[in-house]
C-alpha positions as CSV (number, residue, x, y, z in Angstrom):
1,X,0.0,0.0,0.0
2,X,1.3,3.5,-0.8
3,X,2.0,6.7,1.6
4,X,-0.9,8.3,0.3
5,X,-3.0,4.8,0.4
6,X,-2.1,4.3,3.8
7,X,-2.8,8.0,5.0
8,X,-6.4,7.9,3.2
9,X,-7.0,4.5,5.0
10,X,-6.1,5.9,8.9
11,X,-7.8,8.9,8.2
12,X,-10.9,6.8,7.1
13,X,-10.8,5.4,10.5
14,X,-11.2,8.8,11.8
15,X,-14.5,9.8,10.0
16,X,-12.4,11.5,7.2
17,X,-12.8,11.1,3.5
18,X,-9.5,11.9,1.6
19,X,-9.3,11.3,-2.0
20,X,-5.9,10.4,-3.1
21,X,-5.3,13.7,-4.5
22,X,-5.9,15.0,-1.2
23,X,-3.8,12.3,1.3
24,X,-0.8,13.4,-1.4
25,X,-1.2,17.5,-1.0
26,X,-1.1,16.3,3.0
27,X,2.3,14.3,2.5
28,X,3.4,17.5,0.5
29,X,2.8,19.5,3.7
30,X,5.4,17.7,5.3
31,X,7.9,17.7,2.5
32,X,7.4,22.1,3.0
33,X,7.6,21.4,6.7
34,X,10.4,19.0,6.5
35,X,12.4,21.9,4.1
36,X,11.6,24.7,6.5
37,X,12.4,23.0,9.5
38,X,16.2,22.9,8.6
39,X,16.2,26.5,8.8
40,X,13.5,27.5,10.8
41,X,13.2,25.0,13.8
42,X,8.9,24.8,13.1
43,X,8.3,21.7,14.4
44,X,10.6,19.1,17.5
45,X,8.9,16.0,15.5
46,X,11.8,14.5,12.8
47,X,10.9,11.8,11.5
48,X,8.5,11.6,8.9
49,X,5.9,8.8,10.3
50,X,5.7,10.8,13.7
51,X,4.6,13.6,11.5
52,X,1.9,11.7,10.2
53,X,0.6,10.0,13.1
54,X,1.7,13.6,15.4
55,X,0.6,16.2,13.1
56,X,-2.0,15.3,10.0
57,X,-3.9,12.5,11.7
58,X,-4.4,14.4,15.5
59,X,-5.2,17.5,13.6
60,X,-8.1,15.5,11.3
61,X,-9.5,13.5,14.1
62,X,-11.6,16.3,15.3
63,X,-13.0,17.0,11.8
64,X,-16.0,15.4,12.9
65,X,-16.5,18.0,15.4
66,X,-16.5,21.0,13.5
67,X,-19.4,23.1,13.4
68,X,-20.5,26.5,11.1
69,X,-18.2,27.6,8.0
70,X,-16.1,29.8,10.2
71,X,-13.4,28.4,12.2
72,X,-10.3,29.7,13.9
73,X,-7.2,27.4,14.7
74,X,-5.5,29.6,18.2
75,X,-2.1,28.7,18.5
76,X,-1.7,26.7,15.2
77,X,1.9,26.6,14.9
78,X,3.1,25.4,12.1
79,X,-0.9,25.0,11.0
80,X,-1.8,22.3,13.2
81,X,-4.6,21.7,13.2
82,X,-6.0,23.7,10.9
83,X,-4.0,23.2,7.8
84,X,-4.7,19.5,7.4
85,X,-8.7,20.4,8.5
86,X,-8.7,23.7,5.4
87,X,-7.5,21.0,3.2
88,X,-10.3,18.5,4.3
89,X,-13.2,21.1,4.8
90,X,-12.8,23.3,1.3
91,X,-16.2,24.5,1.9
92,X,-15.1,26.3,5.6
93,X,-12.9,29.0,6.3
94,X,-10.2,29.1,8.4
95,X,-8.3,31.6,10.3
96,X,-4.9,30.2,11.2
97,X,-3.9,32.1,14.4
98,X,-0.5,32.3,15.8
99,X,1.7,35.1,17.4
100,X,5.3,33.7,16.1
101,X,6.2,35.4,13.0
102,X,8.4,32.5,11.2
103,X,5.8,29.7,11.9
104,X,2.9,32.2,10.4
105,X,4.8,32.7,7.5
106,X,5.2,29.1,7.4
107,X,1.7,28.4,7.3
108,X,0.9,31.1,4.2
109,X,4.0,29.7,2.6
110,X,2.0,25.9,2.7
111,X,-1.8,27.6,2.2
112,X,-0.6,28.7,-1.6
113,X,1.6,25.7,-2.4
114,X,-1.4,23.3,-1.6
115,X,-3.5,25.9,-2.8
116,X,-5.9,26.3,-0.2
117,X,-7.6,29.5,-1.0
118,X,-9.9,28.9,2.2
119,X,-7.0,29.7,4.5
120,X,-5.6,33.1,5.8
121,X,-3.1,33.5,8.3
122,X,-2.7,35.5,11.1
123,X,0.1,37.1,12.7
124,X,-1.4,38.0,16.4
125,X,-2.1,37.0,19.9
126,X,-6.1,35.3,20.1
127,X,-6.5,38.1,22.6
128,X,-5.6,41.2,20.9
129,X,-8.3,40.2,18.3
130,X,-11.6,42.0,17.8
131,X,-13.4,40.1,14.9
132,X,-16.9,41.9,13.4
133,X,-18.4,38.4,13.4
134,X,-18.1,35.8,16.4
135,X,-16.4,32.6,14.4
136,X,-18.3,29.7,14.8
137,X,-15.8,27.0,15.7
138,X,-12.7,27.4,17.9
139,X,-9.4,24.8,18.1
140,X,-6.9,24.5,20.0
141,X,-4.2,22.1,20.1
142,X,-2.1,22.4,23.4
143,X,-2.3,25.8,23.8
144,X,-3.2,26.0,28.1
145,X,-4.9,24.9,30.9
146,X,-8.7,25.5,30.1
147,X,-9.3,28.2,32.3
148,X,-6.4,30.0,31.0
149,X,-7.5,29.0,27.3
150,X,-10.6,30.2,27.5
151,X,-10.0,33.7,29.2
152,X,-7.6,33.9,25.6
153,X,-10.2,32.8,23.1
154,X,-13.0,34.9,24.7
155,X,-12.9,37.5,22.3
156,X,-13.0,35.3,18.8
157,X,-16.3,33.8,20.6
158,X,-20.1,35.0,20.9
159,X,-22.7,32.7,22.2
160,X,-23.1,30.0,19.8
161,X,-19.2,29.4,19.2
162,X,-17.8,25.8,19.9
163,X,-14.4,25.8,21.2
164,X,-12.8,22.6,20.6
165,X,-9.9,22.0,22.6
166,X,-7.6,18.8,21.8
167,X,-5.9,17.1,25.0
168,X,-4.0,14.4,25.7
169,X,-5.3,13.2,29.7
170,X,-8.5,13.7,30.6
171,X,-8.3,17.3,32.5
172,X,-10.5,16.6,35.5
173,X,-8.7,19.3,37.3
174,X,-8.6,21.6,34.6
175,X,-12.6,21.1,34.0
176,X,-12.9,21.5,37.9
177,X,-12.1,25.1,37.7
178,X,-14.4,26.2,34.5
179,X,-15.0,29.4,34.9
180,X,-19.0,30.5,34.2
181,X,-20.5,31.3,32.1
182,X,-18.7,28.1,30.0
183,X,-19.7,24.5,29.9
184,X,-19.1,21.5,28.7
185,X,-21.1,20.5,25.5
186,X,-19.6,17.3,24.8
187,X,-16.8,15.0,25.0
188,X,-14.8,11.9,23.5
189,X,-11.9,9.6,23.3
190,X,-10.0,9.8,20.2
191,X,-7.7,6.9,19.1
192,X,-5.0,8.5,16.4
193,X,-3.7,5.3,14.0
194,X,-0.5,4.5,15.2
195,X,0.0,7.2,18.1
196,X,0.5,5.1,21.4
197,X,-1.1,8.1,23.4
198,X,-4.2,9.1,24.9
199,X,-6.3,11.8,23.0
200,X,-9.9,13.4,23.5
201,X,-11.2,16.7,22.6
202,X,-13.3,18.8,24.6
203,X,-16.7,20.8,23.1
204,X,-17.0,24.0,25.3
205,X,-19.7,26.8,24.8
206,X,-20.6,29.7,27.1
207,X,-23.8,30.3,25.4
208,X,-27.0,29.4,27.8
209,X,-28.2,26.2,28.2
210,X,-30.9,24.6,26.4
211,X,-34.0,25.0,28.4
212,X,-36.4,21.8,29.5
């Protein structure tokens, strides 16, 4: 089976429909990374099936939970997760939100060469934004504690937003000190294809709760 057979197979398992064409613009992403890294330092993670398993199948699990056409990806990185979700999502937008310059121009660098003409990125701290429009999904991939991530995001969010924040553990201590008006919409387990490590994202909302 080939790289790009193998990558639309794991992803499958996810709840994620790649077409070939699609698993081989993903293993492109990493040749980009892969090139930048020897400069620029973007990414700890070397070898190329740690990539996989690390960066494009963690960032697609929570494909599923997406919600709305507007999302933003806080913290992204090197565009993790939001590159590898723009790719798999055409029809959404996505806002790829980081405050280090290098890895921002890193990620526009990667949006035109896969030509993914539903990404912009942003050079800025979540919290210094002020968008017109609340966006209606919110990741966040190891980005802080919840109530500390939460107090950052606050400003991309209105009522209705889902913030979707991807951890390893289950934070019981970290959901223990929630800060109101958010709650917990939902919940689940993730198991990643060939990452030996515990995974579940988190669906959070500070809009009111459903009545009766």
């Amino acid at each position: 089976m080939s790289p790009t057979e193998l990558l639309a197979r794991d992803a499958a398992l996810l709840g994620v429909t790649l077409a070939r064409a699609d698993a081989a613009r993903l293993l492109q992403l990493l040749d980009e990374l892969e090139r930048w890294n020897e400069s620029y330092n973007l990414t700890a993670i070397e070898s190329r099936e740690k990539m996989i398993t690390h960066h494009l199948l963690d960032s697609l699990s929570i494909s599923p939970d997406l919600a709305g056409t507007r999302i933003a990806d806080v913290g992204t990185g090197a565009g993790f997760p939001g590159l590898p979700l723009a790719l798999a999502n055409p029809a959404r937008q996505f806002a790829l939100i980081d405050s280090n310059g290098k890895k921002v121009r890193f990620v526009a660098h990667a949006a035109r060469t896969l030509e993914l003409r539903n990404v912009t990125a942003v050079h800025s701290r979540a919290e210094g934004l002020r968008p017109e429009v609340p966006f209606d999904t919110v990741t966040a991939r190891a980005v802080a504690g919840l109530p500390e991530l939460l107090a950052l995001l606050a400003p991309l969010c209105g009522p209705a937003t889902r913030v979707l924040a991807m951890k390893g553990r289950w934070p019981e201590e970290e959901l223990a000190r929630l800060p109101p008006p958010w709650r917990l919409l939902e919940s689940r387990t993730i198991a990643v294809p060939g990452l030996d490590a515990q995974r579940c994202v988190l669906t959070l909302s500070r809009g009111a709760p459903p009545h009766g």
